[in-house]
C-alpha positions as CSV (number, residue, x, y, z in Angstrom):
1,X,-22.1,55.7,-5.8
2,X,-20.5,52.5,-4.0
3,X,-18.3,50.2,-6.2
4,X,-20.5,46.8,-6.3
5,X,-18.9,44.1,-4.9
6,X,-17.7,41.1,-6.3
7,X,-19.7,38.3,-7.0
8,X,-18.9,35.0,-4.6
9,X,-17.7,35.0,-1.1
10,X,-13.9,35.8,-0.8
11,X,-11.7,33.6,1.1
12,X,-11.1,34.1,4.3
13,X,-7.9,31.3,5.0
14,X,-5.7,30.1,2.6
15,X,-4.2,26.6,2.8
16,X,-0.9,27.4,4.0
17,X,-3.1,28.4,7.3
18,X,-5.0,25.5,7.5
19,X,-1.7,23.6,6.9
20,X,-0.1,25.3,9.5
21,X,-3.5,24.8,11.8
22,X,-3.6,21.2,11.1
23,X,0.4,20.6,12.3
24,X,-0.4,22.4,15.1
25,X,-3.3,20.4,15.7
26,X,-0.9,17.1,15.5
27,X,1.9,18.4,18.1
28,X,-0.8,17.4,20.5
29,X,0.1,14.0,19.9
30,X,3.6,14.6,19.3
31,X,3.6,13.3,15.7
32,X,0.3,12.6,13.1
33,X,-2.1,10.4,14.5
34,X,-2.4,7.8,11.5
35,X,-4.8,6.1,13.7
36,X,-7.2,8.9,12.5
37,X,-9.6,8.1,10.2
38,X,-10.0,12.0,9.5
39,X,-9.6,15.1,11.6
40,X,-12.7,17.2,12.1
41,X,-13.0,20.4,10.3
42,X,-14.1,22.0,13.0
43,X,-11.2,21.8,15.4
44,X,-9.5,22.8,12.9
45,X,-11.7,26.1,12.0
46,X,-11.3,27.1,16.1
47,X,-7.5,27.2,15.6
48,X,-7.6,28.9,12.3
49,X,-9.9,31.8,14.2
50,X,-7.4,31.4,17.3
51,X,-4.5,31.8,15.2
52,X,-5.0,33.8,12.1
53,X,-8.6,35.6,13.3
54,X,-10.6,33.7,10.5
55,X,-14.4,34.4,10.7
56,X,-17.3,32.1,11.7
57,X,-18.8,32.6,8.4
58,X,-16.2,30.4,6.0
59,X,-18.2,27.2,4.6
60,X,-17.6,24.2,6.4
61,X,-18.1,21.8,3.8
62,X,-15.0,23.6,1.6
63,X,-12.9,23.9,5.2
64,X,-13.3,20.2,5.4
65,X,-12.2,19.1,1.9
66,X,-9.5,21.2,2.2
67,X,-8.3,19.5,5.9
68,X,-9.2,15.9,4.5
69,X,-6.7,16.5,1.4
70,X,-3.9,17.9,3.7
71,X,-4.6,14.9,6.5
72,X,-4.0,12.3,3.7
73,X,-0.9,13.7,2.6
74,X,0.3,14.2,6.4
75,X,-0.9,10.6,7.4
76,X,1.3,9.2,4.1
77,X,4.2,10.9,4.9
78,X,4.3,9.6,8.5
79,X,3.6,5.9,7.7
80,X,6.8,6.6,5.0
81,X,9.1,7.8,8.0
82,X,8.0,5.3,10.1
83,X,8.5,2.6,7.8
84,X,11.8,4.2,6.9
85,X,13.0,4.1,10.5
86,X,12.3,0.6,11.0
87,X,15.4,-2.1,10.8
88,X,15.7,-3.7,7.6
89,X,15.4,-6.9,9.4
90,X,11.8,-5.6,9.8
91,X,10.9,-4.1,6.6
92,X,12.1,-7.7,5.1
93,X,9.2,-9.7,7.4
94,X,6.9,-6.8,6.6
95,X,7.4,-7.1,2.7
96,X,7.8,-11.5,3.5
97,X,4.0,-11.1,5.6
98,X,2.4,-9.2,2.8
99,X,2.9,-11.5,-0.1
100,X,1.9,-14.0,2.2
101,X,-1.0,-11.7,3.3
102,X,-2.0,-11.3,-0.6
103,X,-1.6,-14.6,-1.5
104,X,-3.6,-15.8,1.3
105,X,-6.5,-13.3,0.5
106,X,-6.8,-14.2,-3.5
107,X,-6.9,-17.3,-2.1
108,X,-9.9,-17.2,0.3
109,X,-11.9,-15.0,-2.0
110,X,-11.6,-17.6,-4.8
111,X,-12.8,-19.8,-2.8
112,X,-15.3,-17.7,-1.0
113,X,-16.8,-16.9,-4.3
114,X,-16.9,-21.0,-5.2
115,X,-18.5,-21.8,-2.3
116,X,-21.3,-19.1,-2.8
117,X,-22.9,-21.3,-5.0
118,X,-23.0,-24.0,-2.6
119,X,-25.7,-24.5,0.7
120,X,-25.0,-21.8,3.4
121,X,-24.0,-23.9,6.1
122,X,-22.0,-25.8,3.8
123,X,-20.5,-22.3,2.8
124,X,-19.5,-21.4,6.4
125,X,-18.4,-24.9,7.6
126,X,-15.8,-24.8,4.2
127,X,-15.1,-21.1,4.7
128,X,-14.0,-21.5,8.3
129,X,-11.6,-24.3,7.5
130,X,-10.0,-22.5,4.6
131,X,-9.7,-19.6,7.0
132,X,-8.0,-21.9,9.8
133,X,-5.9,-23.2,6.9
134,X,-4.8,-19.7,5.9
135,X,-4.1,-18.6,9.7
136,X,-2.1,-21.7,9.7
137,X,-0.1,-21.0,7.0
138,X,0.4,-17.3,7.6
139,X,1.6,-18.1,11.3
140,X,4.2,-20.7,9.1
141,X,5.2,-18.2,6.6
142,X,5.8,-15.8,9.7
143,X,8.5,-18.6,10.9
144,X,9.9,-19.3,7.6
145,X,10.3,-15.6,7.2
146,X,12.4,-15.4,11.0
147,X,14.2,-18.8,10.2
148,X,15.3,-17.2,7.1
149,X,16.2,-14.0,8.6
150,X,18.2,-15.6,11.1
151,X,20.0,-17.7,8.4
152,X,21.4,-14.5,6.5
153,X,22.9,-13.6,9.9
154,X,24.3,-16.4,10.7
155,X,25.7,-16.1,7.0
156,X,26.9,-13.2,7.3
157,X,29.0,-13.0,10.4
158,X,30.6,-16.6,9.1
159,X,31.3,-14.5,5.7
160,X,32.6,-11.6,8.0
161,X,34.4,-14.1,10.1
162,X,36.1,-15.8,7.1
163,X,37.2,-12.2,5.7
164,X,39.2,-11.5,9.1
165,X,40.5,-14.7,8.6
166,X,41.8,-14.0,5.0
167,X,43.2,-11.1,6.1
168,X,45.7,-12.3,8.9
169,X,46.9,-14.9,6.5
170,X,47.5,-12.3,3.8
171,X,49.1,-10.4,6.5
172,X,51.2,-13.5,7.9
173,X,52.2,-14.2,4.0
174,X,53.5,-10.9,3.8
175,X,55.5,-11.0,7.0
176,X,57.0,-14.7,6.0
177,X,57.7,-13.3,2.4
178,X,59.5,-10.5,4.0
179,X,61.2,-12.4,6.6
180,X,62.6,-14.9,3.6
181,X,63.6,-11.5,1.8
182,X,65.4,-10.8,4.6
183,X,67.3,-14.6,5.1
184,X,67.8,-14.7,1.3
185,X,70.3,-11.3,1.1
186,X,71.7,-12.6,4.4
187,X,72.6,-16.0,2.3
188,X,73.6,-14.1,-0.6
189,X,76.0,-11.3,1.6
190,X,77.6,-15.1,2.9
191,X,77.9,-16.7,-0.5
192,X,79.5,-13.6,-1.6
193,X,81.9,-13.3,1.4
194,X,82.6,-17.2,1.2
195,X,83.8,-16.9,-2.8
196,X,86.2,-13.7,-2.2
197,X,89.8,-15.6,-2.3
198,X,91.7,-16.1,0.7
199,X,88.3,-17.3,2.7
C-alpha cells in the first residue's frame, strides 16, 4: 500500500531563489530600479523556471508576497547607497530642503483644513496663494541653504589658509630662535676669548 502523502502543497522555490531571480532580474538595468513601484511576480516566476526548473503550478499570490518583501528591502538598500555616495555638500541641502519641505507641508494642511470650513471658491482662491507662498519660500530656503553652503567654504579654506600661515611663522620663529642660538655662543666664544689676559 502507497505511503499517503502529506497534506498541503510542498514548495517548490525557496527564497534564496527568488532572491537570486529578482537580482538577476535588476542587472537588466544595471542596478535596482527604485523607480519601480513593484516588480511583477510573474517575470520573476519565468526566471525562477529558467533558472532553477520551478513548475507552473507554485501559487502566484504567495510568489508575489514573497518578490514584494525582497523588492522593498532591495529598493531600500539602493536609495541608502545612493544617498551614501552623494557629496556631503548634497546630503546637507537634502536634509536643509526636507525640513523646509515638512515645515511647508504642516503648514498648508493646517491651513487646508481651516479653510475647509470656508466657501469653496474662497477655499481654492486662499489655498492657491498659500501654495504660491510656500513655493516661494521653499525656492528661498533653497538659496539660503546654497548661500550657506558656500559660506562654510569660504570659511574653511580662510581657516585652512590661516593654519599654513601659522605654520611658516612657527617655522620662521624656530629658524630666528636658532639663528640667535647660534650668534649668542658666537658672542659668548668672543667674550670669553676677549677676558683671557694678554688680549
Amino acid at each position: 500500500m502507497p505511503a499517503k502523502k502529506p497534506a498541503g502543497r510542498p514548495a517548490s522555490y525557496d527564497h534564496a531563489q527568488v532572491r537570486t531571480a529578482l537580482e538577476m532580474w535588476c542587472s537588466q538595468f544595471g542596478r535596482v530600479p527604485t523607480h519601480f513601484d513593484r516588480v511583477s511576480g510573474e517575470d520573476i516566476h519565468a526566471i525562477l523556471k529558467a533558472r532553477f526548473g520551478v513548475s507552473d503550478t507554485i501559487r502566484p499570490e504567495s510568489l508575489q508576497k514573497v518578490v514584494d518583501d525582497l523588492f522593498e528591502e532591495f529598493v531600500a538598500r539602493q536609495r541608502s547607497e545612493d544617498r551614501a555616495a552623494l557629496p556631503q555638500r548634497q546630503k546637507t541641502c537634502i536634509t536643509g530642503l526636507a525640513e523646509a519641505l515638512e515645515i511647508a507641508l504642516v503648514e498648508a494642511f493646517r491651513a487646508e483644513n481651516e479653510f475647509l470650513a470656508k466657501s469653496q471658491f474662497e477655499t481654492i482662491r486662499r489655498s492657491d496663494a498659500e501654495k504660491d507662498a510656500l513655493k516661494q519660500k521653499l525656492d528661498e530656503a533653497g538659496r539660503e541653504i546654497e548661500d550657506l553652503s558656500d559660506e562654510v567654504a569660504r570659511l574653511r579654506r580662510e581657516v585652512e589658509a590661516a593654519r599654513a600661515e601659522g605654520a611658516a611663522g612657527m617655522a620662521e620663529t624656530a629658524a630666528l630662535r636658532l639663528e640667535n642660538a647660534k650668534l649668542t655662543g658666537r658672542l659668548e666664544i668672543f667674550e670669553m676669548y676677549q677676558a683671557k689676559p694678554g688680549n
